[in-house]
N, CA, C and O of each residue as an XYZ file, in Angstrom:
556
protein
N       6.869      9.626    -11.174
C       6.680     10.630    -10.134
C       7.971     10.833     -9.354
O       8.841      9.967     -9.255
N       8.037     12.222     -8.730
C       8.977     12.511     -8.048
C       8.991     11.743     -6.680
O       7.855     11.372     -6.384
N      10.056     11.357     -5.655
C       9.944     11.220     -4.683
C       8.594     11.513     -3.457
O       7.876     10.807     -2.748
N       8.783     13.008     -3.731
C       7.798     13.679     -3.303
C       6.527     13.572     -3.378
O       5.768     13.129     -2.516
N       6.184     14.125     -4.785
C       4.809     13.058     -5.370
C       4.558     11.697     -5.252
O       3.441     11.407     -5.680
N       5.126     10.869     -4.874
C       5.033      9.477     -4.369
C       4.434      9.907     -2.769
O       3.253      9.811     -2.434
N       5.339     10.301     -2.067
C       4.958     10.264     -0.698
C       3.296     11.228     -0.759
O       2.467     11.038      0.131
N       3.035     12.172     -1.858
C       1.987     13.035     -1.583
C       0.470     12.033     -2.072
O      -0.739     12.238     -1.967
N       1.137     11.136     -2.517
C       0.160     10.004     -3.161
C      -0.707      9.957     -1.770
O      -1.751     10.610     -1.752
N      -0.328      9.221     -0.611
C      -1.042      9.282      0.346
C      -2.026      9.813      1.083
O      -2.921      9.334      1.780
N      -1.474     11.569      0.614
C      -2.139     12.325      1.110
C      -3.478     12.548      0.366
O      -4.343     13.235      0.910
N      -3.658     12.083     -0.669
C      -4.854     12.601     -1.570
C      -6.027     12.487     -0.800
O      -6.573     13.522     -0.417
N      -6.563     11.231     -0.475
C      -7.858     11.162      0.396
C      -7.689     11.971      1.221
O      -8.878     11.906      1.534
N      -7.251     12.811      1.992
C      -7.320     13.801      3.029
C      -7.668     15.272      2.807
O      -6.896     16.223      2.934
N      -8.898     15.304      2.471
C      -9.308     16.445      1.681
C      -9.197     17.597      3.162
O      -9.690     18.720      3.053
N      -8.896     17.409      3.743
C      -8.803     18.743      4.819
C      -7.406     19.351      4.749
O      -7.110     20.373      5.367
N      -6.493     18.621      3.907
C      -5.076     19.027      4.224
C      -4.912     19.902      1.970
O      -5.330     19.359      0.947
N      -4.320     21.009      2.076
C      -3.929     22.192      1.436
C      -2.852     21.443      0.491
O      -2.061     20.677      1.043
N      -2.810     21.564     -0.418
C      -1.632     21.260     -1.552
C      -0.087     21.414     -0.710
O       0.852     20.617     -0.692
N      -0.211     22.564     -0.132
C       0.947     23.423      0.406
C       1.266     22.094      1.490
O       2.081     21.174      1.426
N       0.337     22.422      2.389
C       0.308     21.363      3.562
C       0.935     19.901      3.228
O       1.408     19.205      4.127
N       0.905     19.502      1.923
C       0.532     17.738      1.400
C       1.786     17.888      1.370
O       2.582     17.286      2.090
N       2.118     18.910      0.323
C       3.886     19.047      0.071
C       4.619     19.236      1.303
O       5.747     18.755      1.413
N       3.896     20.118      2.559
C       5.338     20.161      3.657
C       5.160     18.421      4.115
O       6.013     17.544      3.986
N       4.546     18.364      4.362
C       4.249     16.970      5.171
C       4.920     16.087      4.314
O       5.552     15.209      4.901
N       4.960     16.075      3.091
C       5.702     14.830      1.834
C       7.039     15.396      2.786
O       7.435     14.790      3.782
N       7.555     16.482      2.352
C       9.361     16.896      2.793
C       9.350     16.697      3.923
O      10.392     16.057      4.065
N       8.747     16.816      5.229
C       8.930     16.305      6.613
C       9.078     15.066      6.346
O      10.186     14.769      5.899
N       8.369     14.281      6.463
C       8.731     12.556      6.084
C       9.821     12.265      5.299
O      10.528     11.295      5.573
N      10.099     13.127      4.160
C      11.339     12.411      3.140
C      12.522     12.798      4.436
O      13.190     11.901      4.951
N      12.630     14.005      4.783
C      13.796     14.562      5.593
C      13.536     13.360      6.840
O      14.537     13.817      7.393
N      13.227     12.570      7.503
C      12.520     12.221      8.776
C      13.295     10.666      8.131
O      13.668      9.891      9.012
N      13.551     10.184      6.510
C      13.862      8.966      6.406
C      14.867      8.999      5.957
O      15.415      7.971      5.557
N      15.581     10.527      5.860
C      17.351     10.958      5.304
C      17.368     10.886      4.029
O      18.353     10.553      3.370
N      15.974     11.279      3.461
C      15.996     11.775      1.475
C      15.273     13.317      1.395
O      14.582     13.690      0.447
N      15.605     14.165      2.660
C      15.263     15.324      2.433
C      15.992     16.366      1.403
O      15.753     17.573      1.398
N      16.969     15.675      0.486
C      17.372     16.306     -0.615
C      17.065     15.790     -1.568
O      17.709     16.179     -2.543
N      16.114     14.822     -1.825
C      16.106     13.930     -3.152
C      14.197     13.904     -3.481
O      13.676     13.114     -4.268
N      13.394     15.002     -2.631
C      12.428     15.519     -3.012
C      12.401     15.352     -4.099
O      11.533     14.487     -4.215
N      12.890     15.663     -5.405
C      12.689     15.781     -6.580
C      13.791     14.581     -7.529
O      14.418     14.710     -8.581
N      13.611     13.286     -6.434
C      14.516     12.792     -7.680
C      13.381     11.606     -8.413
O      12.275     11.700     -7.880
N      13.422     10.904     -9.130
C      12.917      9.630    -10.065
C      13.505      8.774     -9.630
O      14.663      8.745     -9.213
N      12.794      8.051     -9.690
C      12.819      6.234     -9.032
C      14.489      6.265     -9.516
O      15.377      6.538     -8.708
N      14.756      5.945    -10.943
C      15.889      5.648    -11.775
C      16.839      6.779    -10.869
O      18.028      6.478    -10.978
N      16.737      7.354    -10.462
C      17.550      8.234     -9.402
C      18.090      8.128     -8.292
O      18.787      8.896     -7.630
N      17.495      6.517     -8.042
C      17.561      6.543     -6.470
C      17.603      4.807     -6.497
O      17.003      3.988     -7.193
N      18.852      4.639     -5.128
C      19.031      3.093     -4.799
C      17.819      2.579     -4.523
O      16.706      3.100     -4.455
N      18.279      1.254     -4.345
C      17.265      0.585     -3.963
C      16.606      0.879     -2.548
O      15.448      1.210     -2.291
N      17.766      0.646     -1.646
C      17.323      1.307     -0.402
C      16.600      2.823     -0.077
O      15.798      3.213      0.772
N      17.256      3.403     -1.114
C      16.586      5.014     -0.954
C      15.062      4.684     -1.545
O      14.100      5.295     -1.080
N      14.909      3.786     -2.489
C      13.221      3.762     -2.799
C      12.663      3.016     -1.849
O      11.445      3.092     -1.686
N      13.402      2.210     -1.095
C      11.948      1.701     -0.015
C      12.064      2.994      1.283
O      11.022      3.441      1.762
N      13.310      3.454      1.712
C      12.624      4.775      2.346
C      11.584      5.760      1.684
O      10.736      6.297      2.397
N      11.629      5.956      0.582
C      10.197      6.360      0.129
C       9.468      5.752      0.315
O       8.639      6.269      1.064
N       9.223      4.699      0.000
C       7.967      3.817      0.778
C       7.586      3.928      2.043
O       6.404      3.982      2.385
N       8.693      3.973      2.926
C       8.608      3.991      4.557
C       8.158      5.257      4.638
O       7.414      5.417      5.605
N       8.361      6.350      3.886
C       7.832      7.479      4.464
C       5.795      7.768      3.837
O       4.808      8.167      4.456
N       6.002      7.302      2.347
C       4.672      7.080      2.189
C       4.050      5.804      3.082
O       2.871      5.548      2.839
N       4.464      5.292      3.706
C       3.099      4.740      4.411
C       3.225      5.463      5.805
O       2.189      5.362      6.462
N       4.220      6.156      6.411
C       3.881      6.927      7.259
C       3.108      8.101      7.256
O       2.242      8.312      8.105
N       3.376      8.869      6.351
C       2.992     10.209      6.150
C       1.349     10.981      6.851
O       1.048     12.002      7.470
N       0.674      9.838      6.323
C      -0.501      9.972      6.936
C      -0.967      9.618      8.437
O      -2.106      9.738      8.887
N      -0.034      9.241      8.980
C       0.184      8.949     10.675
C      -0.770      7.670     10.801
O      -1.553      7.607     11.749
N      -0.716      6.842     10.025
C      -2.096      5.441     10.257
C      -1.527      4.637     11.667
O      -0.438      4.717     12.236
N      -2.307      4.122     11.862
C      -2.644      3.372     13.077
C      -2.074      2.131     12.981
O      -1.287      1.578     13.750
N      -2.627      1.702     11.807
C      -1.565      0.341     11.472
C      -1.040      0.550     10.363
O      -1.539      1.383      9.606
N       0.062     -0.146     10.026
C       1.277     -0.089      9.015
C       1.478     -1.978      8.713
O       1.747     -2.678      9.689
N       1.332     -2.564      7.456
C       1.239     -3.849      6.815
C       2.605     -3.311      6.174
O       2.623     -2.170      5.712
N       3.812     -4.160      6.138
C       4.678     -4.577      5.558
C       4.998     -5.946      5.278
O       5.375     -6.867      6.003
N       4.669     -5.826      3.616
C       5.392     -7.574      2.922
C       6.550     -7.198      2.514
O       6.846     -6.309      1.717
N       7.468     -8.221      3.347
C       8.768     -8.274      2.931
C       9.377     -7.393      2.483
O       9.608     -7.402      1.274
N       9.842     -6.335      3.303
C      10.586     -4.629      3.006
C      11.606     -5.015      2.299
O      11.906     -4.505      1.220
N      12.439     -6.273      3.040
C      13.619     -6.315      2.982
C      13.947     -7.006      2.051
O      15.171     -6.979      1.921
N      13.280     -7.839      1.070
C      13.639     -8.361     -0.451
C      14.099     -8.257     -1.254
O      14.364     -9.225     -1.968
N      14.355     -7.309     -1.483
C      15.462     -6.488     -2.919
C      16.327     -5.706     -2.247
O      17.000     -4.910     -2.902
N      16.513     -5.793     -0.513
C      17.852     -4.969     -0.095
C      18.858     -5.901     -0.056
O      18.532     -7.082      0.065
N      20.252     -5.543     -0.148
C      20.988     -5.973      0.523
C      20.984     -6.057      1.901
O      19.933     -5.537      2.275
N      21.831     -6.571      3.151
C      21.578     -6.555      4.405
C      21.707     -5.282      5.286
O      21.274     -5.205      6.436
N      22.309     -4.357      4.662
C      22.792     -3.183      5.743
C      21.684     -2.075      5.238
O      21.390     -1.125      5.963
N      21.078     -2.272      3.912
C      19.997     -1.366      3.148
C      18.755     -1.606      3.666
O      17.822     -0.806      3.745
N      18.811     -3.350      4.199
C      17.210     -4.010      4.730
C      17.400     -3.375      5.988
O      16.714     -2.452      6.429
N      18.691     -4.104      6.723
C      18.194     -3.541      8.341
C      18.197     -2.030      8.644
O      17.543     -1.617      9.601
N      18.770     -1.351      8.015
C      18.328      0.329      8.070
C      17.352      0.512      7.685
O      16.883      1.528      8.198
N      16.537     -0.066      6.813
C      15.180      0.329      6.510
C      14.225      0.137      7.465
O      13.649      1.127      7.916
N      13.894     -1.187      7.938
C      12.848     -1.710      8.981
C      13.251     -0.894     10.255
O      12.397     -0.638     11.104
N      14.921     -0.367     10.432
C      14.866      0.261     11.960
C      14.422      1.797     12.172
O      14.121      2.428     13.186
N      14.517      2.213     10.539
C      14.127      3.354     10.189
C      12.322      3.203     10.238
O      11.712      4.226     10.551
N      11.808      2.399     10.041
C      10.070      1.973     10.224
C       9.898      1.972     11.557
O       9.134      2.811     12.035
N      10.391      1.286     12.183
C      10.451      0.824     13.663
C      10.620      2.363     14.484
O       9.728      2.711     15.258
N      11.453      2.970     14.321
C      11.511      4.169     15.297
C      10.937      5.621     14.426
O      11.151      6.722     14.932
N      10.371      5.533     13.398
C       9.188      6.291     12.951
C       7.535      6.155     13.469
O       6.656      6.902     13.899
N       7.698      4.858     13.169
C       6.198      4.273     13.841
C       6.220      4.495     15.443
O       5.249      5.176     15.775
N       6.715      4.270     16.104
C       7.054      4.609     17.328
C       6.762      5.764     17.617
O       5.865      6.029     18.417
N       7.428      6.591     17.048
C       7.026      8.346     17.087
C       5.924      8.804     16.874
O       5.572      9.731     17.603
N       5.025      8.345     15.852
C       4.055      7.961     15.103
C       2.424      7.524     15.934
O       1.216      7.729     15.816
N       3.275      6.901     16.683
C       2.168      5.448     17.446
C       1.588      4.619     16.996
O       0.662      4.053     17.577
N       2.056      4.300     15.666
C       1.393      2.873     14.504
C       1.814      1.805     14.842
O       2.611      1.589     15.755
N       1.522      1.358     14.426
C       1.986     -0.215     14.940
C       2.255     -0.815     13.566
O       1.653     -0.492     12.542
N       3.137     -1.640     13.647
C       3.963     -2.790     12.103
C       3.529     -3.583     12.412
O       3.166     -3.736     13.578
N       3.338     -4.672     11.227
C       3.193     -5.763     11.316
C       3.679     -6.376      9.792
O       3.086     -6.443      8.715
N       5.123     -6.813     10.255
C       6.115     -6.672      9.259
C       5.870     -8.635      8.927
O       5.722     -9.533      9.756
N       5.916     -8.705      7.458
C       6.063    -10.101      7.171
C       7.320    -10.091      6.383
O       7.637     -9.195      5.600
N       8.346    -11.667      6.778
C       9.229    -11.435      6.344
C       9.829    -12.768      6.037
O       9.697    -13.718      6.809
N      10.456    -12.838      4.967
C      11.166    -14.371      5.541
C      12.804    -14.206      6.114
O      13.555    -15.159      6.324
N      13.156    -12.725      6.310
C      14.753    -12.262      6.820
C      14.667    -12.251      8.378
O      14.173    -11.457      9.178
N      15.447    -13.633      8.526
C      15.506    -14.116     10.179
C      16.716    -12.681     10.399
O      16.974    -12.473     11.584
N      17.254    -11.970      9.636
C      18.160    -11.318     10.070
C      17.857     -9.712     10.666
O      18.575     -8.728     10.839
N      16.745     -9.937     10.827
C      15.742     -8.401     11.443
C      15.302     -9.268     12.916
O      15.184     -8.541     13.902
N      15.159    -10.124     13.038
C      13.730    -10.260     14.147
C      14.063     -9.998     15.167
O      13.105     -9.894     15.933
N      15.305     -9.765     15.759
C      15.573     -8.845     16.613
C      15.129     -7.645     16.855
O      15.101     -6.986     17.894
N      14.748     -7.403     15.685
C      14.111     -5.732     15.911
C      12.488     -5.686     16.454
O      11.947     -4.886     17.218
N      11.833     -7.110     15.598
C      10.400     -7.252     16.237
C      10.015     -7.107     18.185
O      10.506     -7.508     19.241
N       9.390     -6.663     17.936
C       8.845     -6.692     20.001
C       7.945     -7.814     20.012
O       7.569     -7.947     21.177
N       7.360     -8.783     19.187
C       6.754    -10.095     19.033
C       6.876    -10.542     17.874
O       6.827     -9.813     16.883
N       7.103    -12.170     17.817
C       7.286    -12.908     16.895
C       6.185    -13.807     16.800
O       5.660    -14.356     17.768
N       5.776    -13.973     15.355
C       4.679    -14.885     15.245
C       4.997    -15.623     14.106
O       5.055    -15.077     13.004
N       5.267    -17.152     14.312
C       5.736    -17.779     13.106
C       4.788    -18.775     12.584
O       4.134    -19.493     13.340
N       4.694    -18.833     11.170
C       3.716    -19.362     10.500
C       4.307    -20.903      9.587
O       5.068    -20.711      8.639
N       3.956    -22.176      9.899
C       4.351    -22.876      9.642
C       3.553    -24.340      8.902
O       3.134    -25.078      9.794
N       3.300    -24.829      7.619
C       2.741    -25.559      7.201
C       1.082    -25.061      7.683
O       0.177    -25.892      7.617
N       0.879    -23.991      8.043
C      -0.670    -23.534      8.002
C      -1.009    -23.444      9.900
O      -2.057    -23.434     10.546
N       0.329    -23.396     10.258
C      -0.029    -22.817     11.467
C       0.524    -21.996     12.539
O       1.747    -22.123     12.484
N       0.319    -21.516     13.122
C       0.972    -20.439     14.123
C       1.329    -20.461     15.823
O       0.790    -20.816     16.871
N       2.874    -19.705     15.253
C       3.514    -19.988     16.839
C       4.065    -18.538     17.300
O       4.670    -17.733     16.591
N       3.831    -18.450     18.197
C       3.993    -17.095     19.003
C       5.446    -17.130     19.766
O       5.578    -18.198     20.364
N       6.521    -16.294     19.901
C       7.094    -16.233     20.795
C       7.761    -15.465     21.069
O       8.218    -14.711     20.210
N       8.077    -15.355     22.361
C       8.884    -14.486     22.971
C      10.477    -14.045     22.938
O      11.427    -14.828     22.977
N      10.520    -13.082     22.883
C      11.868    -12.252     22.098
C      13.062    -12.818     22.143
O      13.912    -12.837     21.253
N      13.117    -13.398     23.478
C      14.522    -14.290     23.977
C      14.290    -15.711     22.761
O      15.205    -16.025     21.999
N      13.320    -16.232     22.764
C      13.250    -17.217     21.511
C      13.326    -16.914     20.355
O      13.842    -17.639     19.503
N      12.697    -15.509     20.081
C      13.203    -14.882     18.560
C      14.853    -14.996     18.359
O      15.404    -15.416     17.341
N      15.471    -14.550     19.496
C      16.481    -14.787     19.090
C      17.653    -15.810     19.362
O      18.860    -15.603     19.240
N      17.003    -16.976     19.763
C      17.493    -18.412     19.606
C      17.391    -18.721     17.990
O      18.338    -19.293     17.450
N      15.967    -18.248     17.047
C      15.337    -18.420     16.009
C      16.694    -17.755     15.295
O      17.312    -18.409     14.456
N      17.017    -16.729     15.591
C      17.976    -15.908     14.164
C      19.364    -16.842     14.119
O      20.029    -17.341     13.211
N      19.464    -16.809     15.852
C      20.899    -17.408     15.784
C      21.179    -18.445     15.089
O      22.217    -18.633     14.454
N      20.062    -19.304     15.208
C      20.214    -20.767     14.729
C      20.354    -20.666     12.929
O      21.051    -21.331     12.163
N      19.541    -19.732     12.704
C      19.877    -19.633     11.142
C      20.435    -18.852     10.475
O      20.278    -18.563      9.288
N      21.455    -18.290     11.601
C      22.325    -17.563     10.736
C      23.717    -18.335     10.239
O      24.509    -17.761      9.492
Protein backbone atom coordinates (compact mmCIF):
# COMPACT_ATOMS: atom_id res chain seq x y z
CA UNK A 1 0.00 0.00 0.00
CA UNK A 2 0.69 3.51 -0.64
CA UNK A 3 1.55 5.79 2.18
CA UNK A 4 -1.73 7.12 1.89
CA UNK A 5 -3.62 3.95 1.83
CA UNK A 6 -1.87 3.01 4.98
CA UNK A 7 -2.96 6.11 6.79
CA UNK A 8 -6.69 5.53 5.05
CA UNK A 9 -6.51 2.04 6.71
CA UNK A 10 -7.80 3.77 9.81
CA UNK A 11 -10.36 5.38 8.42
CA UNK A 12 -12.34 2.33 7.24
CA UNK A 13 -14.56 1.76 10.36
CA UNK A 14 -15.85 5.29 10.01
CA UNK A 15 -18.59 4.73 7.80
CA UNK A 16 -19.83 8.45 8.03
CA UNK A 17 -16.67 9.78 6.42
CA UNK A 18 -16.74 9.79 2.05
CA UNK A 19 -13.79 8.09 0.17
CA UNK A 20 -12.98 11.77 -0.83
CA UNK A 21 -13.08 12.81 2.84
CA UNK A 22 -10.75 9.48 3.99
CA UNK A 23 -8.28 10.61 1.28
CA UNK A 24 -8.21 14.48 2.39
CA UNK A 25 -7.86 13.54 5.94
CA UNK A 26 -4.99 10.61 4.94
CA UNK A 27 -3.02 13.96 3.07
CA UNK A 28 -3.78 16.33 6.06
CA UNK A 29 -2.04 13.97 8.46
CA UNK A 30 0.79 12.84 5.96
CA UNK A 31 1.41 16.83 5.32
CA UNK A 32 0.90 17.47 9.39
CA UNK A 33 4.04 14.66 9.83
CA UNK A 34 6.26 16.36 6.74
CA UNK A 35 5.38 13.32 4.07
CA UNK A 36 2.86 15.49 2.34
CA UNK A 37 4.72 14.63 -0.89
CA UNK A 38 5.24 10.99 -0.47
CA UNK A 39 1.29 10.28 -0.51
CA UNK A 40 2.02 7.86 -3.06
CA UNK A 41 5.23 6.35 -2.12
CA UNK A 42 5.81 2.28 -0.95
CA UNK A 43 7.20 1.31 2.17
CA UNK A 44 10.59 0.31 -0.01
CA UNK A 45 10.34 4.10 -0.80
CA UNK A 46 10.66 5.45 2.29
CA UNK A 47 13.30 5.61 5.43
CA UNK A 48 12.85 4.21 8.25
CA UNK A 49 11.93 7.25 10.00
CA UNK A 50 9.59 8.38 7.19
CA UNK A 51 7.64 4.90 7.83
CA UNK A 52 7.06 5.39 11.44
CA UNK A 53 5.73 8.99 10.57
CA UNK A 54 3.28 7.06 8.68
CA UNK A 55 2.49 5.30 11.53
CA UNK A 56 2.29 8.49 13.65
CA UNK A 57 -0.06 9.82 11.31
CA UNK A 58 -2.17 6.54 11.00
CA UNK A 59 -2.77 6.34 14.53
CA UNK A 60 -3.66 9.91 14.58
CA UNK A 61 -5.82 10.33 11.76
CA UNK A 62 -8.84 9.27 13.39
CA UNK A 63 -8.41 11.85 16.33
CA UNK A 64 -8.59 8.78 19.21
CA UNK A 65 -8.55 9.61 22.65
CA UNK A 66 -5.87 7.37 23.49
CA UNK A 67 -2.79 6.56 21.44
CA UNK A 68 -0.61 3.02 22.74
CA UNK A 69 2.91 3.22 21.51
CA UNK A 70 5.44 0.06 21.77
CA UNK A 71 8.67 1.20 21.35
CA UNK A 72 8.44 3.88 18.29
CA UNK A 73 11.86 4.34 18.65
CA UNK A 74 13.48 0.76 17.91
CA UNK A 75 14.56 0.66 14.48
CA UNK A 76 15.37 4.57 14.55
CA UNK A 77 18.44 5.90 14.81
CA UNK A 78 18.54 8.77 17.55
CA UNK A 79 17.71 11.99 15.66
CA UNK A 80 14.89 9.74 13.46
CA UNK A 81 13.51 8.37 17.13
CA UNK A 82 13.49 11.73 18.85
CA UNK A 83 11.77 13.53 15.86
CA UNK A 84 9.35 10.99 15.72
CA UNK A 85 7.91 10.79 19.41
CA UNK A 86 8.15 14.88 19.36
CA UNK A 87 6.33 14.79 16.21
CA UNK A 88 3.52 12.35 18.33
CA UNK A 89 3.80 14.51 21.26
CA UNK A 90 2.79 17.86 19.62
CA UNK A 91 0.19 16.16 17.23
CA UNK A 92 -1.55 14.50 20.07
CA UNK A 93 -1.59 17.65 21.83
CA UNK A 94 -3.39 19.33 19.00
CA UNK A 95 -5.40 16.36 18.82
CA UNK A 96 -6.21 16.02 22.64
CA UNK A 97 -5.10 12.19 22.81
CA UNK A 98 -3.17 11.23 25.14
CA UNK A 99 0.27 8.69 24.62
CA UNK A 100 1.20 6.28 26.46
CA UNK A 101 4.50 5.56 24.99
CA UNK A 102 6.49 2.26 26.12
CA UNK A 103 10.00 2.37 25.68
CA UNK A 104 13.22 1.14 26.74
CA UNK A 105 15.04 4.72 25.06
CA UNK A 106 16.00 6.63 28.34
CA UNK A 107 16.93 9.12 25.54
CA UNK A 108 13.20 10.54 24.99
CA UNK A 109 11.90 10.75 28.61
CA UNK A 110 12.36 14.11 28.67
CA UNK A 111 9.72 14.50 26.39
CA UNK A 112 7.22 12.36 28.71
CA UNK A 113 4.96 14.77 31.15
CA UNK A 114 4.99 11.43 33.54
CA UNK A 115 7.19 8.65 34.04
CA UNK A 116 6.21 5.29 35.11
CA UNK A 117 8.89 2.71 35.52
CA UNK A 118 8.39 -0.92 35.54
CA UNK A 119 10.79 -3.04 37.33
CA UNK A 120 11.15 -6.91 38.13
CA UNK A 121 7.10 -6.79 38.13
CA UNK A 122 6.69 -3.56 39.66
CA UNK A 123 5.93 0.05 39.38
CA UNK A 124 7.41 3.41 40.11
CA UNK A 125 6.03 6.69 39.29
CA UNK A 126 7.95 9.82 38.97
CA UNK A 127 8.25 13.10 38.63
CA UNK A 128 9.88 14.87 35.65
CA UNK A 129 12.81 16.42 37.58
CA UNK A 130 13.57 12.55 38.45
CA UNK A 131 12.92 11.50 34.89
CA UNK A 132 15.59 13.38 34.27
CA UNK A 133 18.12 12.39 36.92
CA UNK A 134 16.91 8.76 35.21
CA UNK A 135 18.28 9.79 31.50
CA UNK A 136 21.22 11.53 32.81
CA UNK A 137 22.45 8.76 34.73
CA UNK A 138 22.25 6.50 31.71
CA UNK A 139 23.41 8.31 29.29
Amino acid sequence: MTAQQNVMMSLELHEHLTAVEARSRAMEMLDAVGLGDFGNAFPDQLSGGQKQRVAIARALVANPRLILADEPTAALDKKSGRDAVEIMRRLAKEKGSAVVLVTHDNRILDIADRLINMEDGYLESYGMDQAAQIQASSA
